[in-house]
C-alpha positions as CSV (number, residue, x, y, z in Angstrom):
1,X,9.6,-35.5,-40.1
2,X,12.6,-36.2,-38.5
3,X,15.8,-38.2,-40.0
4,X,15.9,-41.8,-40.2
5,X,18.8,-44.3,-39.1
6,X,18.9,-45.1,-43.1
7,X,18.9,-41.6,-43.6
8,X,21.9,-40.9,-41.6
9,X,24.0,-43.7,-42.4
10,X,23.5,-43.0,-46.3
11,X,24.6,-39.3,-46.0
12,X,27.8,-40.5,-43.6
13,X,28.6,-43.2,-46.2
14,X,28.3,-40.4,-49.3
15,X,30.7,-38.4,-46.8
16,X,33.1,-41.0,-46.6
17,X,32.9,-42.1,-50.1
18,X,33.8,-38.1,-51.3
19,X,36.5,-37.4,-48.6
20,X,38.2,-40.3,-49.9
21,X,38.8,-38.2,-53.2
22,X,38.8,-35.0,-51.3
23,X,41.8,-36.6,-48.9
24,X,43.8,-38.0,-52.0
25,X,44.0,-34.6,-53.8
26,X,44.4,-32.9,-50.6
27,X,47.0,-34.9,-49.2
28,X,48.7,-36.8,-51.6
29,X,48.8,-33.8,-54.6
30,X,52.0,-32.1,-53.5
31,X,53.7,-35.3,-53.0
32,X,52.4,-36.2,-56.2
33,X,53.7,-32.9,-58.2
34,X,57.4,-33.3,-56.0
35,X,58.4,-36.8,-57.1
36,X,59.8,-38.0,-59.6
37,X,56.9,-39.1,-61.4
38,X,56.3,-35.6,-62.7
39,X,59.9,-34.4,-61.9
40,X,59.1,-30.7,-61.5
41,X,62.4,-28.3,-60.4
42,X,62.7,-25.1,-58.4
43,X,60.8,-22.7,-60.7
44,X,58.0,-25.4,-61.2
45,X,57.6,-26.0,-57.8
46,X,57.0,-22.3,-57.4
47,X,54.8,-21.9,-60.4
48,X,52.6,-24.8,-59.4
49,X,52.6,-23.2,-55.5
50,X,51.3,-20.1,-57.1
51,X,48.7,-21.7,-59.2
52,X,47.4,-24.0,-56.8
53,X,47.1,-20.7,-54.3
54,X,44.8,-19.0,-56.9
55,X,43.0,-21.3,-57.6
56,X,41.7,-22.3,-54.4
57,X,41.1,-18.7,-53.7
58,X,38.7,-18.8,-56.9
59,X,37.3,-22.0,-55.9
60,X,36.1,-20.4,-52.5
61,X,35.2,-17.2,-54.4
62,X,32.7,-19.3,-56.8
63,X,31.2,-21.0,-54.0
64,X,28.5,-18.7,-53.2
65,X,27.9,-18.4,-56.9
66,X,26.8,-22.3,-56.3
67,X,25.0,-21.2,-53.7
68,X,22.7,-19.0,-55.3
69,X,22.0,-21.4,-58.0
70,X,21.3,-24.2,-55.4
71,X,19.3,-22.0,-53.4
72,X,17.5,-21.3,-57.2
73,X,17.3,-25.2,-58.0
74,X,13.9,-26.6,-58.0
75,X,13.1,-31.0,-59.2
76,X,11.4,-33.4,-58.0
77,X,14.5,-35.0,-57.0
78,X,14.7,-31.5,-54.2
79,X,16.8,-28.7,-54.8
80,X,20.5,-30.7,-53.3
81,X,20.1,-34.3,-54.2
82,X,20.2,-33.6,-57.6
83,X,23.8,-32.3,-57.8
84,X,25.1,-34.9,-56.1
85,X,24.2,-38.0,-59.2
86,X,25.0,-35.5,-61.7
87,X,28.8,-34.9,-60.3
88,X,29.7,-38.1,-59.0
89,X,31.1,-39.7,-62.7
90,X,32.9,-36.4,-63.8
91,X,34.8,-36.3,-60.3
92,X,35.9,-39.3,-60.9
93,X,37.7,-38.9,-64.0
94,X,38.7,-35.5,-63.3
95,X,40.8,-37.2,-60.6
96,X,42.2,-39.8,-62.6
97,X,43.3,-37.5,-65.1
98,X,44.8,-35.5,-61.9
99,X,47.3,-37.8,-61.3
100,X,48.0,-38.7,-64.9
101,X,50.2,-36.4,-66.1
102,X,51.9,-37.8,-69.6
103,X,55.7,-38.1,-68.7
104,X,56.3,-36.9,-72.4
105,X,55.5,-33.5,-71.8
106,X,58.0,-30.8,-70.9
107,X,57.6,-28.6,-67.9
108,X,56.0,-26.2,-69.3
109,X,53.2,-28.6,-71.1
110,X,53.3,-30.5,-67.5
111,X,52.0,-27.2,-65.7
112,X,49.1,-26.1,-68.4
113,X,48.3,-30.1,-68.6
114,X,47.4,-30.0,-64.5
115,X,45.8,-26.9,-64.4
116,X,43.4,-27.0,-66.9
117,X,42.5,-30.6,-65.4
118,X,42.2,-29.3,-61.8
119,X,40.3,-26.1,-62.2
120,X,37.6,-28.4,-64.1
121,X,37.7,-30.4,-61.2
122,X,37.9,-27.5,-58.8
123,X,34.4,-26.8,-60.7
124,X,33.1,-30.1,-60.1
125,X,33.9,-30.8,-56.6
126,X,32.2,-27.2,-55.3
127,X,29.1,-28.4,-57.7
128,X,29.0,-31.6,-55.3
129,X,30.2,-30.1,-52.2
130,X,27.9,-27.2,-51.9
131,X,25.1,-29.4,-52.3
132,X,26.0,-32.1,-50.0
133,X,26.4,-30.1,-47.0
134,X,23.2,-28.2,-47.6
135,X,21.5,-31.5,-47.2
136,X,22.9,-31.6,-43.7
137,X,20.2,-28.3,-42.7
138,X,17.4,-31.1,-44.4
139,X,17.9,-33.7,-42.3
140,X,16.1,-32.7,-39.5
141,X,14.5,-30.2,-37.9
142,X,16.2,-31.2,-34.8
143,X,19.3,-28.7,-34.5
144,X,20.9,-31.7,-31.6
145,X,19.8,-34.0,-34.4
146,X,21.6,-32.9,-36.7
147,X,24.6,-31.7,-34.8
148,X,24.6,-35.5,-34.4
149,X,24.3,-36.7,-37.8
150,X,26.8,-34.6,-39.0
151,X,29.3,-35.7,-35.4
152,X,28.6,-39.3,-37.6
153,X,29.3,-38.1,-40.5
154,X,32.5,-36.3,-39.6
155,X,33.2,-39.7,-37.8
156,X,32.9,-41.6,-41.2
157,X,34.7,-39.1,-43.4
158,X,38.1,-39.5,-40.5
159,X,37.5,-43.5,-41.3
160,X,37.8,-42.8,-45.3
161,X,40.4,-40.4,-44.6
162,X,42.1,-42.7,-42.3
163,X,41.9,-45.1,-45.4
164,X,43.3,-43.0,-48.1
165,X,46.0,-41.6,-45.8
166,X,47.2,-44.2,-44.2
167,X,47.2,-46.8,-47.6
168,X,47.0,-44.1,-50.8
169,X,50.8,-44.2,-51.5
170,X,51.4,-47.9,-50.7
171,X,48.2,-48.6,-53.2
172,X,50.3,-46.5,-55.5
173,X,53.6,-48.6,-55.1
174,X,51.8,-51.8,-55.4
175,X,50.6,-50.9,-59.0
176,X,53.9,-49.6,-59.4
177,X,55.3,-52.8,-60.4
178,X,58.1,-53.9,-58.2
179,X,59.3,-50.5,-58.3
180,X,60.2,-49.2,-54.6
181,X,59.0,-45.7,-55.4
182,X,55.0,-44.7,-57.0
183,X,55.6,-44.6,-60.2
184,X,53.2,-42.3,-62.8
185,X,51.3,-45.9,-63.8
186,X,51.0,-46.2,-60.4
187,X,49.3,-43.2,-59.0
188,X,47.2,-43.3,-61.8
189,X,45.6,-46.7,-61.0
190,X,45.6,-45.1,-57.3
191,X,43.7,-42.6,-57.9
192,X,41.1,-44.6,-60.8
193,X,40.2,-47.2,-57.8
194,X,39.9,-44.6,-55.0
195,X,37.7,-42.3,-56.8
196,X,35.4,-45.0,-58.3
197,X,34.8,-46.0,-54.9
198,X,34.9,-42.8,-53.0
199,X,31.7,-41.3,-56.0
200,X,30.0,-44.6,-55.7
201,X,29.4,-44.2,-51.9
202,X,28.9,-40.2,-52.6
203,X,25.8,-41.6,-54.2
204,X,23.8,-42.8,-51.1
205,X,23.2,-39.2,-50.1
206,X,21.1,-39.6,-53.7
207,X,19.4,-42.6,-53.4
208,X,18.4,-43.4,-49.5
209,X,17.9,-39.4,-48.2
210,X,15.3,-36.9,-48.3
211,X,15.2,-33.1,-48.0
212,X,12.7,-31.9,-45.3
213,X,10.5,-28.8,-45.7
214,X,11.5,-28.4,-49.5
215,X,10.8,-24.3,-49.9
216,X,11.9,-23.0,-53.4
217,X,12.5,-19.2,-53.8
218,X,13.1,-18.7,-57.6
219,X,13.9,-15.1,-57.1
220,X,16.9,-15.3,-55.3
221,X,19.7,-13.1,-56.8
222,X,23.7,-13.1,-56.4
223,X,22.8,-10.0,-54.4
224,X,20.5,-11.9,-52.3
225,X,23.1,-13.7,-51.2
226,X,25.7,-11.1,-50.6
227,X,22.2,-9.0,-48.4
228,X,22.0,-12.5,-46.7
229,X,25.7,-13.2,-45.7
230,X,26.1,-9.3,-44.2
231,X,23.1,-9.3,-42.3
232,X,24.2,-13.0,-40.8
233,X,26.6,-11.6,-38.1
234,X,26.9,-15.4,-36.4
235,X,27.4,-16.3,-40.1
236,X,30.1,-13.6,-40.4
237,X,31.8,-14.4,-37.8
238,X,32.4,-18.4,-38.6
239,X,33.6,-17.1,-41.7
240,X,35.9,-15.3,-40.8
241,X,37.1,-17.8,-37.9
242,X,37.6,-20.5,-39.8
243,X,39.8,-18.9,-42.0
244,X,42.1,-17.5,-40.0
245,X,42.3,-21.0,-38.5
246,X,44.1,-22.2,-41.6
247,X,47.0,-23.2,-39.8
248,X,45.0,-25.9,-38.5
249,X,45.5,-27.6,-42.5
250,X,48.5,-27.7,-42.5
251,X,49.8,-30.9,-41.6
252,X,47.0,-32.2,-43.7
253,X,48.2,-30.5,-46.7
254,X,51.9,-30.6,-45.9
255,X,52.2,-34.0,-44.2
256,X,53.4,-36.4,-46.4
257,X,56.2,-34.0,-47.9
258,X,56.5,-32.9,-44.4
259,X,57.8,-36.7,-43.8
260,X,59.9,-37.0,-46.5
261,X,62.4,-33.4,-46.0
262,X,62.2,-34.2,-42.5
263,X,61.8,-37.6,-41.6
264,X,63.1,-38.7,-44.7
265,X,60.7,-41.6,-45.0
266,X,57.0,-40.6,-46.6
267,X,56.1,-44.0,-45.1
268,X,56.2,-42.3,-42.0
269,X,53.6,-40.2,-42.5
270,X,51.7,-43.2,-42.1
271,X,51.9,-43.1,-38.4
272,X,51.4,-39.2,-38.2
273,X,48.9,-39.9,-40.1
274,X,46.8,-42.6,-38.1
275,X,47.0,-40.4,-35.2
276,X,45.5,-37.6,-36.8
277,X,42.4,-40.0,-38.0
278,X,42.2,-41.2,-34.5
279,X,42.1,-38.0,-32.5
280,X,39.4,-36.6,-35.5
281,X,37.2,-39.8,-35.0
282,X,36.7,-39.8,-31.2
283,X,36.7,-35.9,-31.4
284,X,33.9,-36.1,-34.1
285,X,32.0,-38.7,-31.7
286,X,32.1,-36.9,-28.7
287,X,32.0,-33.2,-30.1
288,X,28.1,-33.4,-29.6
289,X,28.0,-34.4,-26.3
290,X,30.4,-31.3,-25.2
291,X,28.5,-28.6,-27.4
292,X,25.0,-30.3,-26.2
293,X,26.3,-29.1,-22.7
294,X,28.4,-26.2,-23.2
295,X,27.2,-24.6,-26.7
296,X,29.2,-24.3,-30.1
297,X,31.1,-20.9,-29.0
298,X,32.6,-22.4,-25.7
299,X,33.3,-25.4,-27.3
300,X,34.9,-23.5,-30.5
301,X,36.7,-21.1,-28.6
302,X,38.1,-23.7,-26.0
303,X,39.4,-26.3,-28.9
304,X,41.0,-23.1,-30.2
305,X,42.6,-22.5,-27.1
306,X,43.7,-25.9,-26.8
307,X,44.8,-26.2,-30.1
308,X,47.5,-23.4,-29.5
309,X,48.8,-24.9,-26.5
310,X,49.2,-28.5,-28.2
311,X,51.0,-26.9,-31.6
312,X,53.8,-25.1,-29.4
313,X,54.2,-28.3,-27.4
314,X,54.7,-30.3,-30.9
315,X,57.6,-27.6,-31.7
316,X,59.2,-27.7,-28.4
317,X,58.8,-31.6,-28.3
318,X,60.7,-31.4,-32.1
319,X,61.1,-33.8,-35.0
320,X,63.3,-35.8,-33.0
321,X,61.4,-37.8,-30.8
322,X,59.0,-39.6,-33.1
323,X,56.8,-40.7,-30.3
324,X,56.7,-37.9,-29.1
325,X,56.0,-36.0,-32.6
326,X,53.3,-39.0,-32.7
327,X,51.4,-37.4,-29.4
328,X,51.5,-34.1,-30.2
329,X,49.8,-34.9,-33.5
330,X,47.0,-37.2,-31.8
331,X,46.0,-34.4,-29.9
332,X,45.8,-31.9,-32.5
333,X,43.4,-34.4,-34.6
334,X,41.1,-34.3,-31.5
335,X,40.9,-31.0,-31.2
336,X,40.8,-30.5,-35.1
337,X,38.2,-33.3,-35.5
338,X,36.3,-30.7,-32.8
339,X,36.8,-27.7,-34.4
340,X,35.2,-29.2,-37.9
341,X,31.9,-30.6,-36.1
342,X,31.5,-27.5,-34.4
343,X,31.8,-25.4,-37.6
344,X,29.5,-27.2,-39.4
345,X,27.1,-27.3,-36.6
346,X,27.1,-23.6,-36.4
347,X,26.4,-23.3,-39.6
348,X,23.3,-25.1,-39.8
349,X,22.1,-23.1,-36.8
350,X,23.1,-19.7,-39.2
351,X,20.4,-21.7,-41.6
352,X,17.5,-21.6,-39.0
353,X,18.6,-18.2,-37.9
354,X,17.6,-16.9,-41.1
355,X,14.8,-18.8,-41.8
356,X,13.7,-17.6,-38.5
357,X,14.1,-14.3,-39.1
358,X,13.4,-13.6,-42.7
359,X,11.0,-17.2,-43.2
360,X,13.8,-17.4,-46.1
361,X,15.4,-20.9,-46.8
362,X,19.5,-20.4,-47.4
363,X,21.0,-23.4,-47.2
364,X,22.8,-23.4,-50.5
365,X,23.5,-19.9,-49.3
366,X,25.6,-20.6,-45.7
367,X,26.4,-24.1,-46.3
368,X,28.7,-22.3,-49.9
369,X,30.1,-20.5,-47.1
370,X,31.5,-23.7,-45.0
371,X,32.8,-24.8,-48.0
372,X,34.5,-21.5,-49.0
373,X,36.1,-21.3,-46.0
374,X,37.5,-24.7,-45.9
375,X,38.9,-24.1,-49.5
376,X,40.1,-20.5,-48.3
377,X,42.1,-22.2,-45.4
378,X,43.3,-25.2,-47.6
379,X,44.4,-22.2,-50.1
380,X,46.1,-20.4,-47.5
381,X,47.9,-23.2,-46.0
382,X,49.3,-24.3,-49.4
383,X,50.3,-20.8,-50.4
384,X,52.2,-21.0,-47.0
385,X,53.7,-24.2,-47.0
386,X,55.1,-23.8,-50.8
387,X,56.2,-20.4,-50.2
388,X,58.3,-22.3,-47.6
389,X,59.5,-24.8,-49.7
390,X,60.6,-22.5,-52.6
391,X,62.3,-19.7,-49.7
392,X,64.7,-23.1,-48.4
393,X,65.5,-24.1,-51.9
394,X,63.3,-27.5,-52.3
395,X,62.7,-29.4,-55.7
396,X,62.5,-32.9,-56.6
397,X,65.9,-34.5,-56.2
398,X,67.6,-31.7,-53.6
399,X,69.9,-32.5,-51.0
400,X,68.0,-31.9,-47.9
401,X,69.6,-29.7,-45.2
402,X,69.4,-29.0,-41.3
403,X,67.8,-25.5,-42.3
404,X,65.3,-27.5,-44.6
405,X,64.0,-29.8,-42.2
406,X,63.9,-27.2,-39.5
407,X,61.4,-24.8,-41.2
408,X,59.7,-27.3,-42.7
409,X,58.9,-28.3,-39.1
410,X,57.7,-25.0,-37.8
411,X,55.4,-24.4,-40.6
412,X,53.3,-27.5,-39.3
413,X,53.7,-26.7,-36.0
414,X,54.3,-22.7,-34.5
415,X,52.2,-21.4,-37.4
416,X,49.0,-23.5,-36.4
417,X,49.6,-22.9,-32.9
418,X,49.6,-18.7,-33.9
419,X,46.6,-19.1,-36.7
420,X,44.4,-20.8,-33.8
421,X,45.0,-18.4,-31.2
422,X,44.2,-15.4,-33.8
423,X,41.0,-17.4,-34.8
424,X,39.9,-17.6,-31.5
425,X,39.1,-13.6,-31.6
426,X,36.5,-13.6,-33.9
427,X,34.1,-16.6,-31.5
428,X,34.2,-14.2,-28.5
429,X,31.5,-12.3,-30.5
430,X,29.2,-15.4,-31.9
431,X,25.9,-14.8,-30.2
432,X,25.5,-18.4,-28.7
433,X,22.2,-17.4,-26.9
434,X,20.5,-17.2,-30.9
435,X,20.7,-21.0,-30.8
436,X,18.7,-21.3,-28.0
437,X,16.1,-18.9,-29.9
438,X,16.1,-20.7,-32.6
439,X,15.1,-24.1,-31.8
440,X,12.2,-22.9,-29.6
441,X,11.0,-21.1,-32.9
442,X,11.7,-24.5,-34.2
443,X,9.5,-26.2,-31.7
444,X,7.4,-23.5,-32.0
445,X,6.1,-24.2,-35.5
């Protein structure tokens, strides 16, 4: 049974719906945490660098423990679809409360306030993640199919992206009040009308999808998964790819403060912004067509390659020029919008490679490890960027400097262009010529 047009546009709509969220915590948290609204100086811009570092790492670390209990889940609802209605309403609160830290509190109660919120959120989001892009193996049976539904998909979450990025903070300001800068009130009615949204699309991946070749294996085991991963070498090596790639997050993560040391206008990160979404939504369109002909590890390894070239040219080109700035960043969303369908297509071939070869179902199992990496990057890049921002003396209110804006600048733009060229080492081992094995067992059976 192969997927449906309703099919695919529910589980592109669900993606949109929960990047929205993903995008305004992802993007808009740091800016968030620096401004006034929550007022944080040197030390707790340090302290909340260090936390939010940790906890990403142990929200990649308890992915595969999702994946084992996906990969356990049995209802007549499938073993995925379930998680998704039974996370939708708590991520949306959690993200409310996010961004609603009471101005009363001190520093101190500040810091404990947002952490306990976000690691229950943290908890949340790999409970729906995990899930959701294990569905992406169960669409089809097709490995082109799917590499298509998920080049969609990828397409849809750039639109939602685009969305949150480009009019997050303005929605913020406009429930400010008049005031000219997001107030707490405001962010807070930001983020309660983007998440509400953003889980209410999440649900069509519920409600109008269906997994294919349900399998259940109630013995699986947290070793299971560890004897799965290590014996997965293409699976292995995406890993371990992706996150050296990290760099690659890093405007994402650091963009809008990014605009306002060295721009001095966070409104400007509006433009950097809309070229980012642009370049990831042809990219994420016309990804298929170029691994169709070419194969995921030419196709990863020459975005890689690419990518390197383009982040050296963006430090070169400098902060200066903002057209110039504005280029440079378009083509970096193209190649990163490649780099994500690609991952994610590899990773569903990992899930027929083992199926294949041990008639053992694992999506829960590979599709924790997309999601681990992409935390493990975003952790990396954020440990980076705030290390940076404590080492040249930022906090909320501090005069900006020459020296500020300057290494601000080349932590979104030489360290990309060295994390890509490193990543590229690991692809020159993926066996491409499995894929090809796989799908004729696939057509096989």
């Amino acid at each position: 049974m192969d997927i449906t047009r309703k099919e695919k546009a529910a589980f592109a709509l669900a993606g949109a719906g929960q990047n929205m969220v993903n995008t305004l915590v992802g993007t808009f948290l740091l800016t968030y945490m620096y401004s006034s609204a929550v007022g944080l100086t040197k030390e707790g811009v340090a302290a909340l660098g260090i936390f939010i570092t940790a906890s990403k790492i142990w929200d990649a670390v308890n992915d595969p423990i999702m994946g084992v209990v996906v990969d356990k889940t049995h209802t007549r609802f499938g073993k995925l679809r379930p998680y998704i209605l039974i996370t939708a309403v708590p991520i949306a609160v959690l993200t409310t409360l996010i961004f609603s830290i009471p101005q009363s509190f001190n520093e101190t109660m500040k810091l404990v306030y947002f952490a306990a919120v976000y690691l229950i959120w943290e908890t949340f989001y790999t409970l729906c993640d995990v899930p959701y892009w294990g569905l992406a193996a169960r669409l089809s049976n097709d490995p082109d199919e799917r590499t298509k539904a998920i080049g969609v998909t990828r397409a849809a979450q750039m639109l939602s992206l685009g969305l949150v990025t480009l009019f997050g903070y303005k929605l913020a300001v406009l429930f400010s009040g008049g005031a000219e800068e997001a107030t707490s009130t405001g962010w807070t009615l930001a983020a309660l009308l983007i998440s509400v949204v953003g889980m209410g699309l999440f649900l069509f991946a519920f409600f109008f999808t269906k997994e294919k070749n349900d399998h259940v294996d109630e013995n699986v085991t947290l070793k299971d998964i560890f004897r799965t991963t290590l014996s997965c070498r293409p699976l292995l090596i995406v890993l371990v790819g992706s996150f050296l790639a990290f760099g690659k997050n890093m405007i994402q993560v650091a963009g809008a403060v990014f605009a306002i040391i060295v721009m001095g206008d966070e409104n400007l990160f509006m433009y950097l912004g809309a070229m980012i979404i642009v370049g990831m939504l042809v990219s994420s369109l016309l990804t298929p067509l170029f691994t169709k002909k070419f194969g995921n590890k030419r196709v990863m390894i020459g975005s890689n390659l690419l990518s390197v070239v383009v982040f050296a040219a963006m430090y070169f080109v400098g902060y200066q020029s903002l057209v110039g700035l504005m280029v440079m960043v378009l083509l970096s969303g193209i190649l990163g919008g490649v780099f994500m369908v690609t991952q994610t297509a590899m990773i569903a071939d990992c899930v027929d490679e083992i199926k294949g070869r041990t008639g053992q179902d694992r999506e829960g199992v590979c599709f924790s490890g997309l999601t681990f990496s992409s935390k493990i990057m975003t952790a990396a890049a954020t440990g980076v960027f705030s290390l940076i921002t404590v080492l040249v003396g930022y906090e909320s209110g501090a005069t900006i400097t020459a020296h500020m804006r300057d290494t601000v600048f080349l932590s979104i733009s030489l360290i990309p262009a060295v994390s890509s060229l490193i990543s590229c080492v690991p692809f020159f081992f993926y066996p491409e010529a499995r894929r090809q094995d796989t799908q004729r067992t696939a057509s096989e059976k």
